[in-house]
C-alpha positions in Angstrom: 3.4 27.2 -36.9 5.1 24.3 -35.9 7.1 22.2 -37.9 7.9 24.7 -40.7 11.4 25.5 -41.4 13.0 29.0 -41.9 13.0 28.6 -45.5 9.7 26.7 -45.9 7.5 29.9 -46.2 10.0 31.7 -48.1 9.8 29.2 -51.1 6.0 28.7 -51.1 5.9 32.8 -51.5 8.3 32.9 -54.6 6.8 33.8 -57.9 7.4 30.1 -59.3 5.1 29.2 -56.7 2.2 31.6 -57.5 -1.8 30.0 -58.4 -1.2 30.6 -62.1 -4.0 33.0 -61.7 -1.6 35.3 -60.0 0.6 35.1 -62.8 -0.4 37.7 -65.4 -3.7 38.1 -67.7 -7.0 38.0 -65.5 -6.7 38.0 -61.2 -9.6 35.5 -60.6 -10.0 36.4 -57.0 -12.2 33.5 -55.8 -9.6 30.9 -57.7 -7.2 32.2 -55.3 -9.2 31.8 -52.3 -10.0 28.4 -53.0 -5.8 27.7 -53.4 -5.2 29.5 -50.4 -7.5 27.4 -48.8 -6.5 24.2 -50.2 -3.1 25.1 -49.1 -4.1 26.0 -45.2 -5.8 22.3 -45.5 -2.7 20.1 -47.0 -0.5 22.7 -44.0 -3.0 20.9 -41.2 -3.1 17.7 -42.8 0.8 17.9 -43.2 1.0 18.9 -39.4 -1.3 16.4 -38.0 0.8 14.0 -40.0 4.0 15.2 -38.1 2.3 14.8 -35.0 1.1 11.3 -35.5 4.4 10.5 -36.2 6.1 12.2 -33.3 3.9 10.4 -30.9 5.1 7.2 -32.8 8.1 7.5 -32.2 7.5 8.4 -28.2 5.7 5.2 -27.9 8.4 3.0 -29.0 7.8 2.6 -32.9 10.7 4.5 -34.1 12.3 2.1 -36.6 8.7 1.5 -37.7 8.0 5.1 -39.1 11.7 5.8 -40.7 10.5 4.8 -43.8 7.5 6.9 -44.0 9.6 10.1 -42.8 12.1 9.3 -45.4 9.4 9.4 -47.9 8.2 12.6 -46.4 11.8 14.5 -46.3 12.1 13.8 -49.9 8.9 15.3 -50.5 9.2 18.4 -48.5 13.2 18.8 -48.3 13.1 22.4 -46.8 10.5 21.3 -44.2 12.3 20.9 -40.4 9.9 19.2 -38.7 9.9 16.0 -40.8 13.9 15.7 -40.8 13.9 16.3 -37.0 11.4 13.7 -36.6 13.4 11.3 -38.8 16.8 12.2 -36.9 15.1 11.2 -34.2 13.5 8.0 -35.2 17.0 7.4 -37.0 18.9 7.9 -33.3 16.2 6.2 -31.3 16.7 3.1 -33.9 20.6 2.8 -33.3 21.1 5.0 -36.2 23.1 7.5 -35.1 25.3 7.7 -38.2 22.7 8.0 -40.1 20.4 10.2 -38.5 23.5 13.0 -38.8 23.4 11.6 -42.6 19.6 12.9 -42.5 20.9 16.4 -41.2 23.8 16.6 -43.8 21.3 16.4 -46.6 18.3 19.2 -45.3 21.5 21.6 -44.4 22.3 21.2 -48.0 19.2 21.4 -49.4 18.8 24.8 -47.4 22.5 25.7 -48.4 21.6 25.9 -52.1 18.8 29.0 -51.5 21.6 30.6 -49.3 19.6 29.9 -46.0 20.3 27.9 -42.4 19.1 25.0 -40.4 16.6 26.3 -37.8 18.2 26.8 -34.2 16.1 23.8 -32.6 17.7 21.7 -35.6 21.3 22.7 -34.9 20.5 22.0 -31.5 19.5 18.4 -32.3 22.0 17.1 -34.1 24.5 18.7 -31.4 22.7 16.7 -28.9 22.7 13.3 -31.2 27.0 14.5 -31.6 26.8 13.8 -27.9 24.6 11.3 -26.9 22.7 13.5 -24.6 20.3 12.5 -22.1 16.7 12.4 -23.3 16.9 11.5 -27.1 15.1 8.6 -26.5 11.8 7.7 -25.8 12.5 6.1 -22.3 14.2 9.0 -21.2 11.0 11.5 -21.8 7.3 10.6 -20.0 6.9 9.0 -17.2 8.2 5.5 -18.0 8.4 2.5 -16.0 12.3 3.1 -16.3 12.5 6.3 -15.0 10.0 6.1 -12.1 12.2 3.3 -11.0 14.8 4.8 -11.0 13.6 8.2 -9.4 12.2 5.7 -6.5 15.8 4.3 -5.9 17.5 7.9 -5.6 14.4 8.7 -3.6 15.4 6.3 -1.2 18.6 6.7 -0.9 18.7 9.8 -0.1 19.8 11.3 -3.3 17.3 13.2 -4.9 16.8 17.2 -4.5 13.4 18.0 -5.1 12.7 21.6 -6.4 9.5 23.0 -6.3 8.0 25.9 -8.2 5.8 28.9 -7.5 2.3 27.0 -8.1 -0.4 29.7 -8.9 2.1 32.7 -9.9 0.0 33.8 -12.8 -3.2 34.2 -10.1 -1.0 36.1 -7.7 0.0 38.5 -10.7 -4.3 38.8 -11.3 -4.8 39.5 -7.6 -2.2 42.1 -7.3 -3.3 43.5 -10.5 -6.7 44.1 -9.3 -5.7 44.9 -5.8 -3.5 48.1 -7.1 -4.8 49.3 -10.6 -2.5 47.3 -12.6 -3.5 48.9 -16.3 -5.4 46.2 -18.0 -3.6 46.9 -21.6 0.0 45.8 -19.8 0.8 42.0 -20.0 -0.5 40.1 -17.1 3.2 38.7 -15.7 4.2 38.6 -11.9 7.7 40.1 -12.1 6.3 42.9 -14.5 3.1 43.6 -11.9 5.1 43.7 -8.9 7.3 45.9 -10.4 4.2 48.5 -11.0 3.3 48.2 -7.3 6.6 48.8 -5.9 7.0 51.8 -8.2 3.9 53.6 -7.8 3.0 52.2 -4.2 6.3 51.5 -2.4 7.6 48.3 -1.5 5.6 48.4 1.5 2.4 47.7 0.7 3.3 44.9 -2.0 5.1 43.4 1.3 1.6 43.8 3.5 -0.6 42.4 0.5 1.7 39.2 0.0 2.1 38.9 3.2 -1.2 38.5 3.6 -1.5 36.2 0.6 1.4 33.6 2.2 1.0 33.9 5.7 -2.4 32.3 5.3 -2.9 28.6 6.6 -2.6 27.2 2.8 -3.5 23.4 2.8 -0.6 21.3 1.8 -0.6 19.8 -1.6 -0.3 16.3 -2.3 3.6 16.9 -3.3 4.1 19.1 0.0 2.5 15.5 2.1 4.5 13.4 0.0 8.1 14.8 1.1 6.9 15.0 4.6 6.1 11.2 4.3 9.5 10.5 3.2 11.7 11.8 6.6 10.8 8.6 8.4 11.7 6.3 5.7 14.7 7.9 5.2 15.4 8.0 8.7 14.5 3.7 8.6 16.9 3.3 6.2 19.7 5.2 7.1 20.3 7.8 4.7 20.7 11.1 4.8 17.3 13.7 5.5 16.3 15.5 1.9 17.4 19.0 1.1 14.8 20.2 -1.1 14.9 23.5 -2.6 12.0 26.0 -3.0 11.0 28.9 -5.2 8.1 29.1 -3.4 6.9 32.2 -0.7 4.5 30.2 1.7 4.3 27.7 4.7 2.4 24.7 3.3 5.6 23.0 3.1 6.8 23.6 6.3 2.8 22.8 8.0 3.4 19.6 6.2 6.1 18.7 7.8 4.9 20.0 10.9 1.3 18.0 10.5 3.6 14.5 9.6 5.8 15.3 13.1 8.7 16.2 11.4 11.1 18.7 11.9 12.8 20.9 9.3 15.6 22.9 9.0 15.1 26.3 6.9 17.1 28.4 4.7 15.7 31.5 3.7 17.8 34.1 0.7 17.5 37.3 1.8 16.5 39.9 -0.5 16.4 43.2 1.4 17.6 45.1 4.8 20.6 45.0 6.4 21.1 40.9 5.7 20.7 41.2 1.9 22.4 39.0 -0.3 22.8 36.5 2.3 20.3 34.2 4.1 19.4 33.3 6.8 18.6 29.6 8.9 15.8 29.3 11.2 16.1 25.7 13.6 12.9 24.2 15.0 12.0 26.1 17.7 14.4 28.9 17.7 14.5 32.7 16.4 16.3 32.8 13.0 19.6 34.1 12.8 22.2 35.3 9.5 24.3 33.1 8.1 27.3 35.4 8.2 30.4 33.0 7.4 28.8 30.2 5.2 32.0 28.3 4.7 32.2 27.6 8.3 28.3 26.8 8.9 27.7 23.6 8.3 27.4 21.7 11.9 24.6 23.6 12.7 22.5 21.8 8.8 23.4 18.2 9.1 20.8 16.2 6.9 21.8 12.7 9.0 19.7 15.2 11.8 16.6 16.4 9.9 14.9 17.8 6.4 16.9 20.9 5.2 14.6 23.4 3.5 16.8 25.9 1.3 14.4 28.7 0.0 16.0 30.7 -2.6 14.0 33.4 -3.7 12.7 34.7 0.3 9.6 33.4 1.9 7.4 35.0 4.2 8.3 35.3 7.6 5.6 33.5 10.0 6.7 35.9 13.0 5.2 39.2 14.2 8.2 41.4 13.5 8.6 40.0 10.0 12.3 41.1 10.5 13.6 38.6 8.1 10.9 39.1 5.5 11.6 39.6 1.8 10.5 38.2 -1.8 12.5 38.5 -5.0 9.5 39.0 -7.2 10.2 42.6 -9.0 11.8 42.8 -12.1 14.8 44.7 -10.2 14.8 42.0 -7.6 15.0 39.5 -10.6 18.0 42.0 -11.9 19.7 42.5 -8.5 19.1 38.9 -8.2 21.4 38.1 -11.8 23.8 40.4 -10.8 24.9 39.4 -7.4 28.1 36.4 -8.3 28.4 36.0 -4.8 25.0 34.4 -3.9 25.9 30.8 -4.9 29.3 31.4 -2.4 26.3 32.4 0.1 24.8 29.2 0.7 26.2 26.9 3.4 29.1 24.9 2.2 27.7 21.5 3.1 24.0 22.1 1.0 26.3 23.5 -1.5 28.3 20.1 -1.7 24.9 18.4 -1.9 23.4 20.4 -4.4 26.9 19.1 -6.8 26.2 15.3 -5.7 22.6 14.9 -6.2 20.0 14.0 -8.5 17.5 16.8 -9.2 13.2 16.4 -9.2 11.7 19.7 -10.2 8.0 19.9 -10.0 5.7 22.9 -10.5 7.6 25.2 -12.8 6.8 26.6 -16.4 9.0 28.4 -18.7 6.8 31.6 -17.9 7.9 31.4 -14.9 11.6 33.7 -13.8 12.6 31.8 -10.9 13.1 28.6 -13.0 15.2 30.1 -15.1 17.2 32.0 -12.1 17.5 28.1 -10.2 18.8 27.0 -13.3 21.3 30.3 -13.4 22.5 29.8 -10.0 22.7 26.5 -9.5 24.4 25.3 -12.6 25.1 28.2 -14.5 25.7 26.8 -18.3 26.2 23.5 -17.1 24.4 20.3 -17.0 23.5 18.6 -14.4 25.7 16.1 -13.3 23.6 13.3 -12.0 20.5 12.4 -14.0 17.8 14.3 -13.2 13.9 14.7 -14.0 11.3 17.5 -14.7 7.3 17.3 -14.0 6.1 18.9 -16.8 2.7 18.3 -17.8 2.6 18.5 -21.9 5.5 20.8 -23.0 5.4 22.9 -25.1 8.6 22.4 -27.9 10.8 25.4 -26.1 9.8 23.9 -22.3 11.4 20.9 -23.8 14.3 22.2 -25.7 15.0 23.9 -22.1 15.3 20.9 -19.9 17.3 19.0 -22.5 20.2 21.9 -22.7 20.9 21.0 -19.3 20.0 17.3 -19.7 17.3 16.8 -17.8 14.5 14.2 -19.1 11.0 15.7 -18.8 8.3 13.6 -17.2 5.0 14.2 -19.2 2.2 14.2 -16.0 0.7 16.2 -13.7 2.6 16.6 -10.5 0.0 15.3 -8.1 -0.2 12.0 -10.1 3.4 11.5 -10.5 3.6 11.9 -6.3 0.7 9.6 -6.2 2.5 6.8 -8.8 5.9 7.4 -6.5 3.8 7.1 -3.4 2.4 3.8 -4.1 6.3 2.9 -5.4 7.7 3.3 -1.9 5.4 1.3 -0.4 6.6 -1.5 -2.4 9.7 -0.7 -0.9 9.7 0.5 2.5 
């Protein structure tokens, strides 16, 4: 249950907290049913509360609701959600002395029953410690703020867009159906692509998603969008995007290819005689290894055209399928991990971009490996260096806690509204 901290349940279950009932003579049964009750009610009451606040705070009213948490931290001292909420509020307000004050007092409070802040907690006032990116309310949803200042990186060239496997969960129930999948097994892509690979060979999973992503997909709204951008970049005079891809279709590249624009790709090679490298395919030519990546780099220039790095394999449109390969299996996600040398494998000069740009990721869910193997490869421990953004469509409290360990401020909307709202941006500025 949200909001509860680690010693919260422990002290409502100690003997001194019993129904009296419970506490020797007769055990009136329905007397502690109603208790239990009552307490389930003040629990949803006490949550709701928390939650009202929260979204206080988000909207701006921050120094408005630090009295009320105060007053609720005193009444519930072991409780973490109301003392994150005020650190918050407290920090949001200019406070930050004092919202480290508010942290002091709960660790004591625990510290006297021998127990420990809650991760997230620690966490918090680590972040407060160092200012991080996305305390604030301005730095989370989609404020004016930050969709002005995604625009202006936009178009100037400066923003990496990285987009997700949309639909992963129905690919993991087609295949599922497709091969027997045992219905008592959890339902997740990685862990059903493993199953067919082991009991049916590598082959057929390659045929059935093969079929799955070589078909004519219709371009999403975000896949149009970035394909609307090469001419105004090109207006302007800056540099082409490189955008970044965990995804195993075309749409992307039909987009482009519907707008009249051309597109470099970049495809990580998973299996065969190339593996652990990738490989580039120019418009109009066969695709060929990139063998010595230090030394390719006239061959991607993004003053020429749109660089598409795919990172986890794609689908290869041609009738060999030569070049063909998906890390989706658990061992691909483990080969994946332990290959050091893959970030050395991309071309120097997207490597050198990757380190100077802002980031947009759109489309990806904690569920989901290949965020967490972007964030792995790319950065490693790190935070981004250059303020970046995350489409996330209400997160959950750990999707959140994820983006802000590597500083990145979470955008609270659905993707093809947020393309929409930056659409109509541009064309104030174009």
């Amino acid at each position: 249950m949200l909001g509860w901290g680690r010693a919260a349940g422990d002290v409502l279950d100690h003997p001194g907290h019993r129904p009296a009932a419970a506490l020797g003579g007769g055990f009136d049964r329905g007397s502690l049913g109603r208790q239990t009750e009552a307490r389930r009610l003040d629990e949803l009451r006490l949550a709701a509360g928390e939650e009202r606040i929260a979204a206080d705070v988000e909207l701006g009213r921050a120094a408005e609701v630090v009295p009320e948490l105060e007053s609720l931290v005193r009444e519930h001292p072991l409780r973490e959600r109301p003392c994150e909420l005020l650190m918050r509020a407290l920090y949001t307000a200019g406070r930050q002395a004092d919202a480290l004050a508010a942290y002091d007092a709960h660790r004591a409070a625990l510290d006297e029953l021998g127990l420990e802040p809650g991760e997230a907690i620690r966490r918090l006032q680590a972040s407060i410690l160092r200012h991080e990116a996305g305390l604030t309310p301005g730095r989370n949803g989609g404020s004016h703020d930050a969709d002005a200042e995604v625009v202006k990186a936009l178009v100037a060239g400066r923003v990496v867009p990285v987009l997700g496997l949309d639909g992963g969960s129905d690919l993991a129930a087609h295949l599922a159906s497709a091969f027997g999948y045992p219905s008592d097994r959890p339902l997740d892509l990685a862990r059903v692509s493993q199953y067919v690979a082991t009991m049916n060979g590598s082959g057929p999973l390659y045929d059935e998603l093969h079929r799955r992503f070589h078909e004519a997909l219709e371009p999403q709204p975000v896949h149009r969008f970035l394909a609307a951008l090469a001419p105004l970049l090109r207006e302007r005079g800056a540099p082409h995007q490189l955008i970044v891809s965990t995804r195993y279709d075309l749409a992307l590249e039909r987009a482009f290819d519907e707008a009249g624009e051309e597109v470099d790709v970049v495809t990580y090679v998973a299996t065969g005689p190339f593996r652990g490298k990738f490989w580039h395919r120019a418009p109009g030519e066969e695709p060929c290894a990139i063998d010595v990546p230090n030394t390719y780099a006239t061959e991607l220039s993004l003053e020429r055209r749109t660089v598409l790095l795919k990172l986890h394999g794609a689908v290869d449109p041609f009738p060999e399928r030569e070049w063909e390969s998906f890390v989706i299996t658990e061992d691909d996600y483990i080969d994946y991990l332990g290959r050091s040398d893959v970030a050395s494998s991309v071309p120097v000069a997207l490597a050198a971009r990757l380190r100077r740009s802002h980031f947009l990721f759109i489309g990806y869910e904690m569920v989901d490996w290949n965020l967490r193997l972007v964030m792995h490869r790319v950065w490693g421990d790190r935070p981004v260096a250059y303020r970046s953004w995350a489409v996330d469509p209400a997160p959950s409290p750990l999707e959140s806690a994820f983006w802000r360990r590597f500083e990145i401020d979470v955008l609270d909307v659905e993707p093809d509204a947020y393309v929409e709202l930056l659409a109509r941006r541009l064309e104030g500025v174009a």
